[in-house]
VEXRODO-825194 format. One line per field, with one value per residue: chain; z, x, y of N, C-alpha, C, CB in turn; residue number from 1. Coordinates in steps of 0.02 Angstrom, whole numbers. Glycine has a CB too. Layout:
cadena: A, ...
n_z: Z, ...
n_x: X, ...
n_y: Y, ...
ca_z: Z, ...
ca_x: X, ...
ca_y: Y, ...
c_z: Z, ...
c_x: X, ...
c_y: Y, ...
cb_z: Z, ...
cb_x: X, ...
cb_y: Y, ...
num: NUM, ...
***
This chain:
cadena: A, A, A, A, A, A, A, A, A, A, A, A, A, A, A, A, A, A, A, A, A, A, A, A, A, A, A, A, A, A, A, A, A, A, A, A, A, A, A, A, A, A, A, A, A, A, A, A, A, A, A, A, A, A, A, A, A, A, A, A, A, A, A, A, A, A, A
n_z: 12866, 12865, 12918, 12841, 12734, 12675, 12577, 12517, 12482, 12558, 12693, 12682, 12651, 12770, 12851, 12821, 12817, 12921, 13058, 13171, 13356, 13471, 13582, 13692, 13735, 13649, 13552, 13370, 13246, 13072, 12964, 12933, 12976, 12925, 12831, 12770, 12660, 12737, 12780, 12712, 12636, 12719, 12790, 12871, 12963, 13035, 13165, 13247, 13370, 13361, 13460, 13578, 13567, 13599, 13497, 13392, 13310, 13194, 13118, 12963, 12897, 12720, 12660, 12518, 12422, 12289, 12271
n_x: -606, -435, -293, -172, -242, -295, -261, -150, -217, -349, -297, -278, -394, -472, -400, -414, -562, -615, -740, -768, -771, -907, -787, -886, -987, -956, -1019, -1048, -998, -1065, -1070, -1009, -1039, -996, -876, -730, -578, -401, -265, -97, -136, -252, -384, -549, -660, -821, -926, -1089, -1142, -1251, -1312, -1295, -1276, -1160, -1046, -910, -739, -634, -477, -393, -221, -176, -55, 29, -69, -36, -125
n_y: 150, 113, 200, 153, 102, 250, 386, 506, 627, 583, 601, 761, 792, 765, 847, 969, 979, 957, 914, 1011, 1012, 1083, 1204, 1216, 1117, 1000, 966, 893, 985, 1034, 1116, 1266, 1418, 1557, 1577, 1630, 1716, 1753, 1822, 1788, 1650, 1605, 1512, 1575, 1497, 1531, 1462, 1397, 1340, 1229, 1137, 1221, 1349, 1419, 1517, 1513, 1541, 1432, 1429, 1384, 1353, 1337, 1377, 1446, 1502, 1603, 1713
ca_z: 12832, 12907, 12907, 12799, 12667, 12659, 12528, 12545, 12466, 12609, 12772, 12674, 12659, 12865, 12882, 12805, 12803, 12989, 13068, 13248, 13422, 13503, 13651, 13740, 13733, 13649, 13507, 13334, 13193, 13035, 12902, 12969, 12973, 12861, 12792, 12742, 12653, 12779, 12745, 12723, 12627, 12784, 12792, 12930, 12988, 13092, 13187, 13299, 13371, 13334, 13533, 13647, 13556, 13563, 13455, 13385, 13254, 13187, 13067, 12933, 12845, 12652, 12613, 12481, 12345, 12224, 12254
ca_x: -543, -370, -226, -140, -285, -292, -216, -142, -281, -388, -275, -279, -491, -490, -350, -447, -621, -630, -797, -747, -840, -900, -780, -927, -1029, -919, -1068, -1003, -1009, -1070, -1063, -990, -1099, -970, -807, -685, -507, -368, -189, -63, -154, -278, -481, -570, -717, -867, -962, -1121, -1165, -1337, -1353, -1278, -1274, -1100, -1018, -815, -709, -552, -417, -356, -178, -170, -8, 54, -95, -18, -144
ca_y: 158, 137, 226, 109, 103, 313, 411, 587, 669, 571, 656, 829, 816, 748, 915, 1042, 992, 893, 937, 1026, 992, 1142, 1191, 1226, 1075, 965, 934, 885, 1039, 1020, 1182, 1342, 1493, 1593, 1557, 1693, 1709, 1777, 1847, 1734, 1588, 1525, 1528, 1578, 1474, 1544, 1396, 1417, 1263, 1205, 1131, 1265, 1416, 1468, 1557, 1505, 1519, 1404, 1450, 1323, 1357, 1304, 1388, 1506, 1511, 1630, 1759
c_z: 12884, 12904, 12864, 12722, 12653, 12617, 12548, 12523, 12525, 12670, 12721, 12692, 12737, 12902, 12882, 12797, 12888, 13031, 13153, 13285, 13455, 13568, 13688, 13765, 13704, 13572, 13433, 13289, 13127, 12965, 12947, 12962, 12926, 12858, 12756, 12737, 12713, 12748, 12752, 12681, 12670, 12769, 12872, 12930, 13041, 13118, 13234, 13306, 13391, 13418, 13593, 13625, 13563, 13504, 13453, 13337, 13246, 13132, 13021, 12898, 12795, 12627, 12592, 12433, 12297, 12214, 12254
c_x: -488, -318, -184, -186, -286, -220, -206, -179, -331, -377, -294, -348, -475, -455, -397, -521, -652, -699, -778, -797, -837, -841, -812, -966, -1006, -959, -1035, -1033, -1020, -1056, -1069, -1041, -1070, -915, -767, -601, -475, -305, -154, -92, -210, -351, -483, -640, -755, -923, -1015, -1160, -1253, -1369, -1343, -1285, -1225, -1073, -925, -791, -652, -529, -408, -300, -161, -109, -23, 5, -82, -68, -128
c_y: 164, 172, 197, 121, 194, 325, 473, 609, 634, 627, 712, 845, 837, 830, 967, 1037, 966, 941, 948, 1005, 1069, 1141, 1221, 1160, 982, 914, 956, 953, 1010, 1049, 1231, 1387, 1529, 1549, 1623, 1696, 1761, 1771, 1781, 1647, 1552, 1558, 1506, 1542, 1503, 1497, 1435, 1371, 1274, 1191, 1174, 1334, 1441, 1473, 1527, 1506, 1464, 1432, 1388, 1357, 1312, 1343, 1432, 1471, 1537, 1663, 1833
cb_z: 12785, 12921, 12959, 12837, 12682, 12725, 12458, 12535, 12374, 12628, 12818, 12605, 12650, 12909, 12832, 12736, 12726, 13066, 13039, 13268, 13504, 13527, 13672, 13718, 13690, 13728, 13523, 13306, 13188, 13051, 12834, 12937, 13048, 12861, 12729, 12790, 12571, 12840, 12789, 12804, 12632, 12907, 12725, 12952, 13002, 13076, 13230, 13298, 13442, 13267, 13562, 13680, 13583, 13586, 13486, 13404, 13232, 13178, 13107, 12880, 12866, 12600, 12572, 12461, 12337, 12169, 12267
cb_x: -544, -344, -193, -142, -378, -300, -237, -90, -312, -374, -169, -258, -575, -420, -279, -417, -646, -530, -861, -732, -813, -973, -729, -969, -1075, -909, -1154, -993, -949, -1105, -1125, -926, -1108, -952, -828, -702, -485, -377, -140, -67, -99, -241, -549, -569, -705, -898, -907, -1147, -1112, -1340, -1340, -1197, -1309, -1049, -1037, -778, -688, -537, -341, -402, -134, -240, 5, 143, -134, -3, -178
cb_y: 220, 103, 227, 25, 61, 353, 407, 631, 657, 501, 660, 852, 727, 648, 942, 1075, 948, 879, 886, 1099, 912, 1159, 1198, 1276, 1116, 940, 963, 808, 1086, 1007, 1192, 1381, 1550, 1678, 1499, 1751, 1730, 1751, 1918, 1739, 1558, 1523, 1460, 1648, 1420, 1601, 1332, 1475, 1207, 1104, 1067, 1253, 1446, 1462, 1642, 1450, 1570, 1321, 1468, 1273, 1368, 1312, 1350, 1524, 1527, 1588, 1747
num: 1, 2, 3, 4, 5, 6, 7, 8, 9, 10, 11, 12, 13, 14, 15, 16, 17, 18, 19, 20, 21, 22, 23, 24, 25, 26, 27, 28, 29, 30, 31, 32, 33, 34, 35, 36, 37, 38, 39, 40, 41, 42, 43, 44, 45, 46, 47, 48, 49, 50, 51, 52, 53, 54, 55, 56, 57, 58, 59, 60, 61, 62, 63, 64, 65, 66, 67
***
Protein backbone atom coordinates (compact mmCIF):
# COMPACT_ATOMS: atom_id res chain seq x y z
CA UNK A 1 0.00 0.00 0.00
CA UNK A 2 1.06 3.55 -0.79
CA UNK A 3 0.64 6.60 0.65
CA UNK A 4 -1.65 7.75 -1.90
CA UNK A 5 -3.89 4.54 -1.72
CA UNK A 6 -4.16 4.84 2.45
CA UNK A 7 -7.03 6.21 4.18
CA UNK A 8 -6.98 8.09 7.52
CA UNK A 9 -8.24 5.34 9.44
CA UNK A 10 -5.06 3.39 7.79
CA UNK A 11 -2.18 6.22 9.26
CA UNK A 12 -4.20 6.28 12.67
CA UNK A 13 -3.94 2.03 12.90
CA UNK A 14 0.16 2.45 11.61
CA UNK A 15 0.04 5.60 14.61
CA UNK A 16 -1.30 3.79 17.33
CA UNK A 17 -0.88 0.24 16.73
CA UNK A 18 2.91 0.34 14.84
CA UNK A 19 4.86 -2.65 16.12
CA UNK A 20 8.26 -1.00 17.82
CA UNK A 21 11.98 -2.45 17.43
CA UNK A 22 13.65 -3.09 20.57
CA UNK A 23 16.23 -0.22 21.32
CA UNK A 24 18.36 -2.82 22.36
CA UNK A 25 18.56 -5.17 19.59
CA UNK A 26 16.69 -3.48 17.13
CA UNK A 27 14.28 -6.85 16.81
CA UNK A 28 10.71 -6.12 15.65
CA UNK A 29 7.84 -6.27 18.68
CA UNK A 30 4.86 -7.94 18.39
CA UNK A 31 2.13 -7.79 21.55
CA UNK A 32 3.16 -5.82 24.58
CA UNK A 33 3.43 -7.62 27.83
CA UNK A 34 0.81 -5.16 29.49
CA UNK A 35 -0.93 -2.20 28.39
CA UNK A 36 -2.32 0.38 30.79
CA UNK A 37 -4.57 3.67 30.69
CA UNK A 38 -2.46 6.91 31.75
CA UNK A 39 -3.65 10.49 32.72
CA UNK A 40 -4.33 12.67 30.19
CA UNK A 41 -5.91 10.31 27.46
CA UNK A 42 -2.44 8.14 26.54
CA UNK A 43 -1.76 4.17 27.06
CA UNK A 44 1.17 2.87 28.31
CA UNK A 45 2.75 -0.09 26.58
CA UNK A 46 5.16 -2.62 28.36
CA UNK A 47 7.38 -4.57 25.66
CA UNK A 48 9.99 -7.36 26.47
CA UNK A 49 11.62 -8.39 23.53
CA UNK A 50 11.36 -12.00 22.76
CA UNK A 51 15.41 -11.95 21.38
CA UNK A 52 17.39 -9.88 23.90
CA UNK A 53 15.48 -9.72 26.87
CA UNK A 54 15.15 -6.15 27.51
CA UNK A 55 12.74 -4.62 29.07
CA UNK A 56 10.86 -0.91 27.55
CA UNK A 57 7.99 0.87 27.54
CA UNK A 58 6.32 3.53 24.87
CA UNK A 59 3.56 5.96 25.44
CA UNK A 60 0.83 6.54 22.74
CA UNK A 61 -1.39 9.88 22.98
CA UNK A 62 -5.22 9.42 21.87
CA UNK A 63 -6.44 12.70 23.15
CA UNK A 64 -9.30 13.83 25.31
CA UNK A 65 -11.61 10.56 25.70
CA UNK A 66 -14.28 12.01 27.86
CA UNK A 67 -13.44 9.90 30.71
Amino acid sequence: MTPQDATPAVFSFARFFSRPLCPECGHEQFVPEQSSFVENGGIRHAWLCEACGNAFNTNIQIGDIGI
